[in-house]
C-alpha positions as protocol buffer text, in pm:
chain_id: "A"
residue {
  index: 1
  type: UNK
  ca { x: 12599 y: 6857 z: 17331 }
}
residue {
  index: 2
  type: UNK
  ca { x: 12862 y: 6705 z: 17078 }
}
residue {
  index: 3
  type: UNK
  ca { x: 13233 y: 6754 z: 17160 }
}
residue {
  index: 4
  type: UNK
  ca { x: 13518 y: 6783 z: 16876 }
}
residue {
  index: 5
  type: UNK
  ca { x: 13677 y: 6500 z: 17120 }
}
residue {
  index: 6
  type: UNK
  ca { x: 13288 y: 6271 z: 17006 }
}
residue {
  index: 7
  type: UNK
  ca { x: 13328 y: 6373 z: 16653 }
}
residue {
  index: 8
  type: UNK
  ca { x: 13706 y: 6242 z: 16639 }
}
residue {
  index: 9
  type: UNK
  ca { x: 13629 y: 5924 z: 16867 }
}
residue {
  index: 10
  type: UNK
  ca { x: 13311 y: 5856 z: 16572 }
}
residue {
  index: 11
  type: UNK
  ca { x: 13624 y: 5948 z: 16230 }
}
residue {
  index: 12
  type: UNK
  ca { x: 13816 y: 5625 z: 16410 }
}
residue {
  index: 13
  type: UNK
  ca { x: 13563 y: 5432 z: 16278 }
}
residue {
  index: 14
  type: UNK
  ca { x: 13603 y: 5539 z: 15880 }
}
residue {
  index: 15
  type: UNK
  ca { x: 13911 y: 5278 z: 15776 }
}
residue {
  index: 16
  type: UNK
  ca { x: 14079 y: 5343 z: 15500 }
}
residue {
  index: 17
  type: UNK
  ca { x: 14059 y: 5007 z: 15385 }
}
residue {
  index: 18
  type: UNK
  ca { x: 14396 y: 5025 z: 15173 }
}
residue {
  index: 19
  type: UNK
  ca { x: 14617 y: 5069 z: 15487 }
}
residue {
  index: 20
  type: UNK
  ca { x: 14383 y: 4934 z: 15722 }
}
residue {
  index: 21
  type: UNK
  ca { x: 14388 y: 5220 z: 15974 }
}
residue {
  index: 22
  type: UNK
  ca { x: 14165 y: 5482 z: 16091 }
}
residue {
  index: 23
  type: UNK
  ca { x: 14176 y: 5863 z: 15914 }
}
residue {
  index: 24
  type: UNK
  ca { x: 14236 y: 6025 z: 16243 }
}
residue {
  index: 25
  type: UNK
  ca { x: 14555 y: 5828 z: 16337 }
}
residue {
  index: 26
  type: UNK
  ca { x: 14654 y: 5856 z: 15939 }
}
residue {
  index: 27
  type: UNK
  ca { x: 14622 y: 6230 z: 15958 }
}
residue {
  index: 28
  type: UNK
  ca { x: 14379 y: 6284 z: 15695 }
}
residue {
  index: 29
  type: UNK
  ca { x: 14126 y: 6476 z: 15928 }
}
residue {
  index: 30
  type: UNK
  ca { x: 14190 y: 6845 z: 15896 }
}
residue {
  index: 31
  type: UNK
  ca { x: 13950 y: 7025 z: 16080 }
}
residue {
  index: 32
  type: UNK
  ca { x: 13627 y: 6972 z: 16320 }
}
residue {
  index: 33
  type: UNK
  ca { x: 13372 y: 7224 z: 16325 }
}
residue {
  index: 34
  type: UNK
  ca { x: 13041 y: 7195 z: 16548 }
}
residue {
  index: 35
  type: UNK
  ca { x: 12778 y: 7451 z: 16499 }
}
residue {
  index: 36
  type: UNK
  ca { x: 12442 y: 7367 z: 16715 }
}
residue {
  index: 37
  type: UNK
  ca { x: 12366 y: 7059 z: 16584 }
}
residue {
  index: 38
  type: UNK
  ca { x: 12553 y: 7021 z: 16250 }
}
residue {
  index: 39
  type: UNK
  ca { x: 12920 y: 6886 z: 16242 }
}
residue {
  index: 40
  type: UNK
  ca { x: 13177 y: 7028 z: 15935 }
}
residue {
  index: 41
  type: UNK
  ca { x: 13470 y: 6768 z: 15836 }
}
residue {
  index: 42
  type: UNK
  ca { x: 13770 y: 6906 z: 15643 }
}
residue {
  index: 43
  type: UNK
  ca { x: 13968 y: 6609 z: 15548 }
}
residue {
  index: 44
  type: UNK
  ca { x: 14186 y: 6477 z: 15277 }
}
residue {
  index: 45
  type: UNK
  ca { x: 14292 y: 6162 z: 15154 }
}
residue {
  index: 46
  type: UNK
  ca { x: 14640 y: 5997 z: 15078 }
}
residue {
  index: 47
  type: UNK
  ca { x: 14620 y: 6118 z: 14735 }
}
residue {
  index: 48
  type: UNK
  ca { x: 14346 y: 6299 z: 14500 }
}
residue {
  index: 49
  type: UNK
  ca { x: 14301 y: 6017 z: 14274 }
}
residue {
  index: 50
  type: UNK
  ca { x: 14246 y: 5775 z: 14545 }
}
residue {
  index: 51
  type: UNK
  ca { x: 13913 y: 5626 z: 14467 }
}
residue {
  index: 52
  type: UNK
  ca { x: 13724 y: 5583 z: 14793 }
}
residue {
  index: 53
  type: UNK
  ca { x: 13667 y: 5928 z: 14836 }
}
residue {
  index: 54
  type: UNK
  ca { x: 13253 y: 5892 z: 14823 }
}
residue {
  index: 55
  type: UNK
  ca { x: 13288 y: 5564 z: 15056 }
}
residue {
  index: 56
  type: UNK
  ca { x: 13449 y: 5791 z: 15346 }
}
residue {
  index: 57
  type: UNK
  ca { x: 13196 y: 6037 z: 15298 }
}
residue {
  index: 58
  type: UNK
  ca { x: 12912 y: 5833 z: 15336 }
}
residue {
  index: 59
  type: UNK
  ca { x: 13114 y: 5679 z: 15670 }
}
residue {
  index: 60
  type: UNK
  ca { x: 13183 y: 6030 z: 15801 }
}
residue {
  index: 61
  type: UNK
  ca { x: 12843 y: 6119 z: 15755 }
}
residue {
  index: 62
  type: UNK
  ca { x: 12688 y: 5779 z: 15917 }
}
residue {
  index: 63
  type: UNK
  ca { x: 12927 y: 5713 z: 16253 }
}
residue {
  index: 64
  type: UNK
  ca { x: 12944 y: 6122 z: 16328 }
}
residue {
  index: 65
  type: UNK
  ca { x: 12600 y: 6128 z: 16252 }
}
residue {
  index: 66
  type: UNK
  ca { x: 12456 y: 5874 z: 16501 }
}
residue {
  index: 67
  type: UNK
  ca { x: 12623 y: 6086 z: 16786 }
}
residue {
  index: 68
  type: UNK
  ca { x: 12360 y: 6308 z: 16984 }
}
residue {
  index: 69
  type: UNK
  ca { x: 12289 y: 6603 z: 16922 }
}
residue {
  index: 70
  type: UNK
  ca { x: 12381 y: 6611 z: 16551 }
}
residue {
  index: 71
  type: UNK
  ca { x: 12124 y: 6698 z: 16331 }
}
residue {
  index: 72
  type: UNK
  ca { x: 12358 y: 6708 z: 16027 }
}
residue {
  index: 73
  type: UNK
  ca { x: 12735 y: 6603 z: 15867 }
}
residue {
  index: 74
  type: UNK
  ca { x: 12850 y: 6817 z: 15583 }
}
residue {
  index: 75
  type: UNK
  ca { x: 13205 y: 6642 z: 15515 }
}
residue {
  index: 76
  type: UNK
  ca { x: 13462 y: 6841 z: 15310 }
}
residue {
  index: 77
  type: UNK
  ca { x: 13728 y: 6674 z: 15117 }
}
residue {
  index: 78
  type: UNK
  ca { x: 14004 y: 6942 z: 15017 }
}
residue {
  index: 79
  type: UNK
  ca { x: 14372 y: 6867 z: 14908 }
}
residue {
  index: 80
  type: UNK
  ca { x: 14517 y: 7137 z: 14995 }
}
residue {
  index: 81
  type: UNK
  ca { x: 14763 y: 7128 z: 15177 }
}
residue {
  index: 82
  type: UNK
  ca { x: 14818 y: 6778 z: 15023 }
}
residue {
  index: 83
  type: UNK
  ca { x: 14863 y: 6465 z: 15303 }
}
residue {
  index: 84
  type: UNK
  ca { x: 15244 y: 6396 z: 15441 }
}
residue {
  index: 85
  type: UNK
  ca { x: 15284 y: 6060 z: 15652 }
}
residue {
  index: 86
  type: UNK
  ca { x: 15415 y: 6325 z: 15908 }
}
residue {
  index: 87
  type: UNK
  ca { x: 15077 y: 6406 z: 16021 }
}
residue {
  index: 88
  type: UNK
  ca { x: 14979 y: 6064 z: 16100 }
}
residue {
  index: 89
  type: UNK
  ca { x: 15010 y: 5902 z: 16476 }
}
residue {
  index: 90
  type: UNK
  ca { x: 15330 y: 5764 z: 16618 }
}
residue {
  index: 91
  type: UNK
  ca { x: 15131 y: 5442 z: 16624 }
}
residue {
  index: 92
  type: UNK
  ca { x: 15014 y: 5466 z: 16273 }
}
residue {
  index: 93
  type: UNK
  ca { x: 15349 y: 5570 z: 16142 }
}
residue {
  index: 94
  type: UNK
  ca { x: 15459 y: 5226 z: 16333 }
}
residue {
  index: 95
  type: UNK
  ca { x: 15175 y: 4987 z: 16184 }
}
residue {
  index: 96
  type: UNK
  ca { x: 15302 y: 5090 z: 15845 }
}
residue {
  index: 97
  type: UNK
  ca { x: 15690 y: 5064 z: 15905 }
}
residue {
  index: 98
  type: UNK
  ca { x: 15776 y: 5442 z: 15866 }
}
């Protein structure tokens, strides 16, 4: 059976290829939900008019997706509450000089 800890070890994977690091040490991934086999993805980006939006998707729905046991990705993109570089890793904050 997937694990929320599987799901978030798969979102290292999607890059957000402006800053070059992964959306779970930027902070952008909200929420993990796993219900049976299908996986829900609340997550946000930097800012709403950033334009790679559909790119992450399709990366949250490929990596997550090749784990076992899911059977189905249904990624969320909200931006509410809006991003803050607070959220992200001590590491991230570090790769980007914050």
């Amino acid at each position: 059976m997937v694990t929320d800890a599987d799901v978030n070890e798969a979102l290292e994977e999607v890059i957000d290829p402006e800053l070059g690091l992964d959306f779970v040490s930027l902070g952008l991934v909200y929420d993990v939900e796993i219900e049976g086999g299908e996986v829900f993805i609340t997550f946000t980006l930097t800012t709403p008019a950033c334009p790679i939006g559909p790119q992450v998707t399709e990366q949250m729905r490929e990596f997550v997706g090749e784990l076992d046991g899911v059977e189905k990705v249904h990624p969320k993109m909200i931006f509410d509450p809006p991003w803050s570089p607070e959220m992200m890793t001590e590491d991230a904050k570090f790769a980007l000089g914050f």
